[in-house]
C-alpha positions in Angstrom: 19.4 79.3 -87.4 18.0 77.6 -84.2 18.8 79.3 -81.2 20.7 77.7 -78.2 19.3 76.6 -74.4 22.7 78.5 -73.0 21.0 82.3 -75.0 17.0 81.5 -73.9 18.4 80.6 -70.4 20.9 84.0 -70.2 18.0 85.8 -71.8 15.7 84.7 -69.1 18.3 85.2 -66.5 19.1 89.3 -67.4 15.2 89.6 -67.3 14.7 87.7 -64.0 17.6 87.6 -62.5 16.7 85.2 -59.0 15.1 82.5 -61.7 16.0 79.0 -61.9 16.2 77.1 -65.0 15.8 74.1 -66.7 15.9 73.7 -70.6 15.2 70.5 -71.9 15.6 70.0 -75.7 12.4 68.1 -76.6 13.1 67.3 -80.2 16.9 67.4 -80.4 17.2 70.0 -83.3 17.8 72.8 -80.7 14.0 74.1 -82.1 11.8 72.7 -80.1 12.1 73.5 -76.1 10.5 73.0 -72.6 11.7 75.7 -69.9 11.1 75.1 -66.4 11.4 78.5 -64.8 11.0 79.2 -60.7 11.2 82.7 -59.3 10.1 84.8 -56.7 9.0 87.2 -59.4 6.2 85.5 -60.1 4.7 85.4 -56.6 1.0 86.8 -57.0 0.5 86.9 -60.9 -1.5 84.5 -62.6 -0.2 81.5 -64.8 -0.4 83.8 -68.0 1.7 86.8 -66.5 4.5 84.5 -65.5 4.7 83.2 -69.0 4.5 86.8 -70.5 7.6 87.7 -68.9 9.4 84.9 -70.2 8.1 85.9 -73.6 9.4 89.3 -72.5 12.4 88.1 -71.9 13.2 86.3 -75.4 13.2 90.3 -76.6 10.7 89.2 -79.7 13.1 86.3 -80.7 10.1 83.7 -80.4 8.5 82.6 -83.5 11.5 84.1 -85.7 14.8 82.4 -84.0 13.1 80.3 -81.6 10.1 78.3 -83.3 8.7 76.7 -80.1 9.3 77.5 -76.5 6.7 75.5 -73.6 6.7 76.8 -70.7 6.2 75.7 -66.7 6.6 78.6 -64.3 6.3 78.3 -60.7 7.1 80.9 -58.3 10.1 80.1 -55.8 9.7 79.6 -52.2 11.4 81.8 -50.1 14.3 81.3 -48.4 
């Protein structure tokens, strides 16, 4: 069963709680995503950590609920 923007976003949200984000369903079959996630969490690690800790965040639910998952980090500016 495919898995829902509203549970990757809260997933991502518990895990890193000051993000922003945007899930876009690319195919329409709620299988196929693009997340758009900005935090200050991500200030001073490289492209590859930020994506690891919204991996993290999916508690191993990618590649068994969720088939595919892009992702755009960027950290947030501060306020």
């Amino acid at each position: 069963m495919p898995m829902a923007a509203k549970e990757i976003e809260m997933l991502i949200k518990e895990a890193i709680p000051d993000s922003e984000i945007h899930i876009e369903d690319l195919r329409g079959d709620g299988d196929h995503y693009l997340a758009h996630v900005t935090s200050r969490a991500f200030k001073g690690k490289t492209r590859v950590q930020q994506h690891q800790m919204v991996y993290d965040a999916l508690q191993g639910r990618m590649g068994e609920e969720l088939h595919a998952l892009a992702l755009q980090t960027k950290v947030r500016d501060t306020d």
